[in-house]
N, C-alpha and C positions, 0 to 999 in steps of 0.2 A: 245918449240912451237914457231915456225916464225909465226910475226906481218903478217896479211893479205897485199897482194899488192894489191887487187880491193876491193873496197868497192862500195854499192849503196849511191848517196845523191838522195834527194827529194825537190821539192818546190811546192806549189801552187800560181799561177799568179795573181788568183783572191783574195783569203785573203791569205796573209803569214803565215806560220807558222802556217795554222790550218789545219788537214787532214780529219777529222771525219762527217763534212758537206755531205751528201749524191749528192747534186747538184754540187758540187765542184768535184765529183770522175773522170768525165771526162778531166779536167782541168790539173790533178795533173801528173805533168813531172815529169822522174825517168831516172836517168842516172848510170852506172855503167863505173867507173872511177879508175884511180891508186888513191894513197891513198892520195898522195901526190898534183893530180889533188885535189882532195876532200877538200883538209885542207885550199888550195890556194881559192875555191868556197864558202867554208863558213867565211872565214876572213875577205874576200873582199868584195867589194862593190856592189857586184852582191845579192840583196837582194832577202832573201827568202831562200836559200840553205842551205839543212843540211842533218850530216848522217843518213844513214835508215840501217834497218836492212834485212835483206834477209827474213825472216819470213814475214815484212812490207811489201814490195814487191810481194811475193805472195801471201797474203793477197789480194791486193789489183786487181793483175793478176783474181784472185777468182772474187771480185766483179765484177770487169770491164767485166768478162766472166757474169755474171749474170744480169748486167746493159745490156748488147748489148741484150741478148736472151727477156730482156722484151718490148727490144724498138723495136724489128722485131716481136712479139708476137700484139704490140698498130701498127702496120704499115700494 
């Protein structure tokens, strides 16, 4: 089995490193990168970055479909 070339990292701007915050779901940047982009994002000094999982991502894809549909529902 070949090592994946793209992986997803994640960060949150407003608290690092936490993802579970329901207010923070808008926030949360999600990039899919080579791997090697990835290892360089979380080493470095670009704080906050780390790998995610494709599952996490759409996970998240879910919520953010579910977040949008209740704030055009309050609008």
């Amino acid at each position: 089995m070949t090592p994946p070339k793209y992986v997803y990292v994640k960060r949150n701007p407003l608290h690092p490193y936490t993802y579970n915050n329901p207010n923070d779901l808008p926030f949360i940047q999600w990039k899919l990168v080579k791997i090697s982009t990835a290892y360089t994002m979380y080493t470095s000094k670009q704080i906050g970055w780390e790998r995610a999982k494709r599952s996490e991502y759409e996970e998240w894809c879910t919520k953010m479909k579910k977040f949008k549909e209740e704030q055009n529902e309050n609008n």
